[in-house]
N, C-alpha and C positions, 0 to 999 in steps of 0.2 A: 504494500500500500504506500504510493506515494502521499505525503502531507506537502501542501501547498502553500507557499506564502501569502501570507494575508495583507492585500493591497492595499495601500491608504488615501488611493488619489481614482477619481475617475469617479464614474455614477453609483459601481456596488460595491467600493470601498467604505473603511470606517468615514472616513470625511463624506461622502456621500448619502452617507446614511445619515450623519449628525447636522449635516443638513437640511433635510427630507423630512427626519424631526423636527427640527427648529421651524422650518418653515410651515409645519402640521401644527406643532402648539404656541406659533404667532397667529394661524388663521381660527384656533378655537380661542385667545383670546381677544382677533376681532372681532367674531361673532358674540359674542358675551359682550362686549360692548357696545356694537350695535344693538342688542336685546335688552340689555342696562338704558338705552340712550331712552328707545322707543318706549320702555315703562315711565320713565321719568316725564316725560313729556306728555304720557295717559295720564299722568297725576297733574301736571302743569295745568293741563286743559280743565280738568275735571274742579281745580281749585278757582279758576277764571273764570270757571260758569257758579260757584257759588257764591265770589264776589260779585259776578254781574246779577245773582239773585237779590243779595244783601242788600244791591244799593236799589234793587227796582223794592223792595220792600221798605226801604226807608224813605224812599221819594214818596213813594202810593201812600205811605203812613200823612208823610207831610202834605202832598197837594192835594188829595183829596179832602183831609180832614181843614183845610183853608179852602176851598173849591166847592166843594157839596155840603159843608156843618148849616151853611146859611139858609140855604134852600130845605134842607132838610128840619131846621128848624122850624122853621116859617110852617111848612108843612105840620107838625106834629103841635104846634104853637094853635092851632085852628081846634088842637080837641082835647088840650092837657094846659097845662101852667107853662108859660116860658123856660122855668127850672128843669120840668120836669122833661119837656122837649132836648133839654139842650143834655141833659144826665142819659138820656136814651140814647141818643145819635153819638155822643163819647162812646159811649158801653160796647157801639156795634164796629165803628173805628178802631178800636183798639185791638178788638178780639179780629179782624183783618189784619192788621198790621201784625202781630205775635202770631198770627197762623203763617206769615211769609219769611218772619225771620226762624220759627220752628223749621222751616222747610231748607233754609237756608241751611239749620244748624247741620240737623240732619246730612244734606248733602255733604257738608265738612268732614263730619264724621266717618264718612265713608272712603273717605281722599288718603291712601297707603303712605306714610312721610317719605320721605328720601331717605331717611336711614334703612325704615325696616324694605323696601324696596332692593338696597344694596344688598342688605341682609340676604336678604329672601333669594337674591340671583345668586349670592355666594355658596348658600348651604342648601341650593338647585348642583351646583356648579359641583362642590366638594362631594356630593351623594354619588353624582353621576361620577366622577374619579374614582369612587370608594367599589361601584356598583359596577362599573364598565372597564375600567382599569385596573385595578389591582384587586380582582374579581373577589373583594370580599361581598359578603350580604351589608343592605344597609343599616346602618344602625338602629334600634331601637330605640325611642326616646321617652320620658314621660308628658305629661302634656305642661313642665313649662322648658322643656328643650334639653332637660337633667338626663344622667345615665341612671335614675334611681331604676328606673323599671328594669333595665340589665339583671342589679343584682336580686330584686326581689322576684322575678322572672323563675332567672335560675335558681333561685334558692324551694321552688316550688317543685322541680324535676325533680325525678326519684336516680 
């Protein structure tokens, strides 16, 4: 059996290879950046639209309640007391304007931060290393990201 020397130059040399690589795990961590970019951006948007809710809820608070309090008193003023007109037509203003900033809250709370977003792609990212590349199973976690479940897991196997 002849044994062959092991070339370092050319396409299936060691440098060939450590190239081949390198240019493999620069294009997985383009891709992760671009999929990092486009989430950030899903949460940019989604935070844009609940300041443009906040402010239509703050305007609608304010021009309507100078725009329509007068007429609507006027109105109510024809079959109750002036006071009692004007305590009515607040009562129904207000509860508008707190259903739109509710709505607004709401949508905020829905909005992923840019941390847990980084997060969230890293330990996408690390799973899939763990899971595809160094072909362990994935880890088990408890539900606040702890390895408690591991050991109490195991300690339940006979």
């Amino acid at each position: 059996m002849k044994l062959g020397r092991v070339g370092f130059g050319g396409s299936g040399g060691i440098v060939g290879r450590v190239r081949g690589m390198g240019s493999a795990l620069l294009g997985v961590v383009s891709a992760e950046f671009s999929a990092l970019i486009g989430d950030l951006a899903g949460s940019g948007r989604s935070l844009t639209r609940a300041l443009l809710l906040f402010g239509l809820g703050f305007a609608f608070a304010f021009w309507t309640l100078g725009l329509l309090v007068y007429f609507a008193i006027e109105l109510l003023a024809l079959k109750m007391a002036r006071w009692g007109a004007v305590g009515a037509v607040f009562g129904v203003f207000l509860l508008v304007a707190v259903a739109l900033i509710a709505a607004a809250l709401a949508r905020l709370r829905r909005i992923e931060s840019p941390a847990a977003t980084v997060d969230r792609r890293i330990q996408s990212h690390l799973a899939w290393w763990q899971e595809r590349i160094a072909g362990a199973p994935p880890r088990r976690t408890g539900a606040r990201g702890d390895d408690d479940l591991d050991e109490s897991f195991d300690e339940g196997l006979p």
